[in-house]
C-alpha positions in Angstrom: 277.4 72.5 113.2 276.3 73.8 109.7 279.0 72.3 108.3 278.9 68.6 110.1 275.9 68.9 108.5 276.9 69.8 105.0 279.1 67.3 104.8 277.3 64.2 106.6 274.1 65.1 104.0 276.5 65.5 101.1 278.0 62.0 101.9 274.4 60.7 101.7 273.7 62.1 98.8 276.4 60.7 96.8 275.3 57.4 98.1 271.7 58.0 96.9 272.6 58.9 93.4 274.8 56.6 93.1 272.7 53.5 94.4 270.0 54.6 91.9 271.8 55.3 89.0 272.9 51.4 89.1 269.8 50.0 90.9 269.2 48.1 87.3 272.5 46.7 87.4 273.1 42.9 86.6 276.0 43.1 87.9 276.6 42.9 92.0 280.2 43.5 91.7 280.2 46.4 90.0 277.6 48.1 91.9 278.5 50.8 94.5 278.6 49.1 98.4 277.7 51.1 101.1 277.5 50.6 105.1 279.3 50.9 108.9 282.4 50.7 109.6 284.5 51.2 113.3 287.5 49.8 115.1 290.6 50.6 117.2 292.6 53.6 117.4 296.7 54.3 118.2 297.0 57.2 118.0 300.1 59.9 119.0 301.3 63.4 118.5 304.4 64.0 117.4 306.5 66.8 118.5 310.2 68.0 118.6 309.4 69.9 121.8 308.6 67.0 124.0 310.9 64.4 125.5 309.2 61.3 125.3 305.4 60.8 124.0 302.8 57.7 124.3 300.2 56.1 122.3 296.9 56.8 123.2 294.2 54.2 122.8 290.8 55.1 121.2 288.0 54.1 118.8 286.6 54.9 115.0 282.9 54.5 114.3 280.8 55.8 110.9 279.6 55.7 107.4 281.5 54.8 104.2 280.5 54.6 100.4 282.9 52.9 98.1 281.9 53.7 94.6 283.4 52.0 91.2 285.6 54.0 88.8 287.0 50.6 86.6 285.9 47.0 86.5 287.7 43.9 84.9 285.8 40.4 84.6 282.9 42.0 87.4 285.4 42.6 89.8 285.6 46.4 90.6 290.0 47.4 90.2 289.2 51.0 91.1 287.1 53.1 93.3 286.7 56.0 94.9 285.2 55.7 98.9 284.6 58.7 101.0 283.6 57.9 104.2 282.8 59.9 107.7 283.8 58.9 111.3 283.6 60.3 114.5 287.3 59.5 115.7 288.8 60.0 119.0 292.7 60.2 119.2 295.3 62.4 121.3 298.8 61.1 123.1 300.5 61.6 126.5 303.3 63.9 125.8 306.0 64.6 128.4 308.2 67.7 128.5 311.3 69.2 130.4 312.5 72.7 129.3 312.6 76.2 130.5 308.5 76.6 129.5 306.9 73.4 130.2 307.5 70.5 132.6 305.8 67.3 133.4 303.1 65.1 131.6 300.1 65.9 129.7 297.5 63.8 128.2 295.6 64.9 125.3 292.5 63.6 124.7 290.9 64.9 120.9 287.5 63.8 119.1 287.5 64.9 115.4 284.9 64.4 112.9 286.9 63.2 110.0 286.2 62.8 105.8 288.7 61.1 104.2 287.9 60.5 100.0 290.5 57.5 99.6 291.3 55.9 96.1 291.1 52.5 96.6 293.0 49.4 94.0 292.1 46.4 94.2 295.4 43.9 93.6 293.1 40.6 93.9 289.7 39.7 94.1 290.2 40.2 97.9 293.3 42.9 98.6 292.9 45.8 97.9 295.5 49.2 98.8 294.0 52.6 99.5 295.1 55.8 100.1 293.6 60.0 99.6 293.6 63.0 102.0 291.4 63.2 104.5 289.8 67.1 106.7 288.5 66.3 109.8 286.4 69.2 112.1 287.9 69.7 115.9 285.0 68.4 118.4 286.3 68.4 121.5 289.9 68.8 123.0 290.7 67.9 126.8 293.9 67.7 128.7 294.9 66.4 131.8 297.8 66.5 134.1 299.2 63.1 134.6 302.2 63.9 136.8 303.6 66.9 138.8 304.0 69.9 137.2 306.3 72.4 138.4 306.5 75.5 136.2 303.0 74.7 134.0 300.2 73.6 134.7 298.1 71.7 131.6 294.6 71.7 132.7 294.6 75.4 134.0 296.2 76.9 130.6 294.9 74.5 127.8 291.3 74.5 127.0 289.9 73.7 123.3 290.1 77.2 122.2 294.3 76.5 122.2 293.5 73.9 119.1 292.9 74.4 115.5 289.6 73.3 114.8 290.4 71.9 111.5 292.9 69.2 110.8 293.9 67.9 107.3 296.2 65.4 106.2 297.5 61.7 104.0 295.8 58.6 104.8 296.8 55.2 103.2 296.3 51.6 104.2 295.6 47.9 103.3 292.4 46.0 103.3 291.1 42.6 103.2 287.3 41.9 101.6 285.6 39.2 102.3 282.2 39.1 101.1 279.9 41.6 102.7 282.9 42.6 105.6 286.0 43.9 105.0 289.2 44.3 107.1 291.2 47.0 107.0 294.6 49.1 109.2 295.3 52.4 107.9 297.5 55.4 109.0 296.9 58.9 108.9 299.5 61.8 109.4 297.7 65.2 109.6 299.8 68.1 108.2 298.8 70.7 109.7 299.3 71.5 113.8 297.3 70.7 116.2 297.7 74.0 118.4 297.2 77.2 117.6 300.0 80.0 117.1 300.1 82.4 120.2 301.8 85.7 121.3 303.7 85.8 125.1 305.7 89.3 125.8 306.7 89.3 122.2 307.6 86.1 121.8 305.5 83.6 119.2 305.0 80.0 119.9 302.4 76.9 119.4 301.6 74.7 122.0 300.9 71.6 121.3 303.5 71.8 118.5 302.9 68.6 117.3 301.1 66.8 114.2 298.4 63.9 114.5 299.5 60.5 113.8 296.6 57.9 114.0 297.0 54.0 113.3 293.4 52.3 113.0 292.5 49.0 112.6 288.9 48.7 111.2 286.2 46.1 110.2 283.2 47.5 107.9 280.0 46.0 106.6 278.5 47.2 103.7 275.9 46.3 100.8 274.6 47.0 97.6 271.3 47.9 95.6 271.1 44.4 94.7 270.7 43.2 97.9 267.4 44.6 98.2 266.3 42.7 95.1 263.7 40.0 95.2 264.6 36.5 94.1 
């Protein structure tokens, strides 16, 4: 919890500093925009071990800060935007070997902070990409068929994940004015389930990596918006 909270307040602070340092500023484009932003998530988990696996459907909701690096003309080409989400992902994964058969659904709510570079090709277009670390919240699966030699919701609990995730993220976004439209994929790098010991034998279960598609909408301001005419 300490560290939620280290990085929500450091995230804040960047805003803060940044809003004030260019609260003088003539200019509205080249001011740094902060807001909301949320939208839909597919998300999936992707795995050698299994032998089919499904999109899950879920949701992203939180803070972002976009903050100018380069301007041309009052129109910012270059920024840098960290932003923090709560993000809920996961994927039905089905398998059929000599360890584990039948279907599970994982169900897994990160916090994630992704610090994206962001180029604007127009006035309105823009490409982003950056890494992105994201903190484990929660981490339920359940049995969604028979299961004859394992069974998912007696074995798996959220101890059986890594708590940290970390990964590439890079999309396309659309501005228009005070919204902005966005899709974006992240592929997380490292696994999602921890490295175990059974009668000398090591394995991971899940052995698979995140893979998150989200489709997004933001609204966001500047200092000059709290300006009087």
């Amino acid at each position: 919890m300490k560290t939620l909270l280290l990085i929500l307040a450091t995230l804040l602070l960047i805003c803060i500093v940044c809003t004030s340092l260019n609260a003088q500023s003539n200019e509205g484009a080249n001011e740094p925009r902060f807001g909301i932003k949320g939208g839909l998530n597919l998300s999936n988990l992707y795995t050698k071990d299994a032998d089919k696996d499904k999109m899950l459907v879920g949701f992203n909701a939180g803070l972002f800060c976009k903050l100018p690096i380069v301007h041309y003309q009052e129109i910012i080409k270059l920024a840098v935007q960290p932003e923090l989400y709560f993000t809920a992902q996961g994927a039905e994964v089905t398998y059929n070997n000599s360890f584990v058969n039948g279907t599970a659904r994982f169900k897994l709510n990160y916090l994630e902070l992704p610090i994206l570079f962001v180029l604007n090709i127009t006035d309105y277009f823009n490409i982003h990409a950056g890494p992105y670390a994201s903190i484990l919240m929660s981490g339920k699966v359940t049995n969604e068929s028979s299961i004859d030699l394992f069974n998912f919701e007696d074995n798996i609990d959220v101890n059986d994940y890594n708590r940290f995730d970390a990964g590439i993220a890079a999309g396309l976004g659309l501005d228009i004015g005070v919204f902005s439209l966005g899709v974006r994929y992240n592929y997380g790098l490292i696994k999602v389930g921890k490295e175990k010991s059974y009668m000398g034998t090591t394995y991971t279960f899940p052995d698979a990596h995140n893979g998150v598609l989200n489709i997004y909408v933001s609204f966001g301001i500047t200092p000059s918006t709290f300006k009087k005419k």
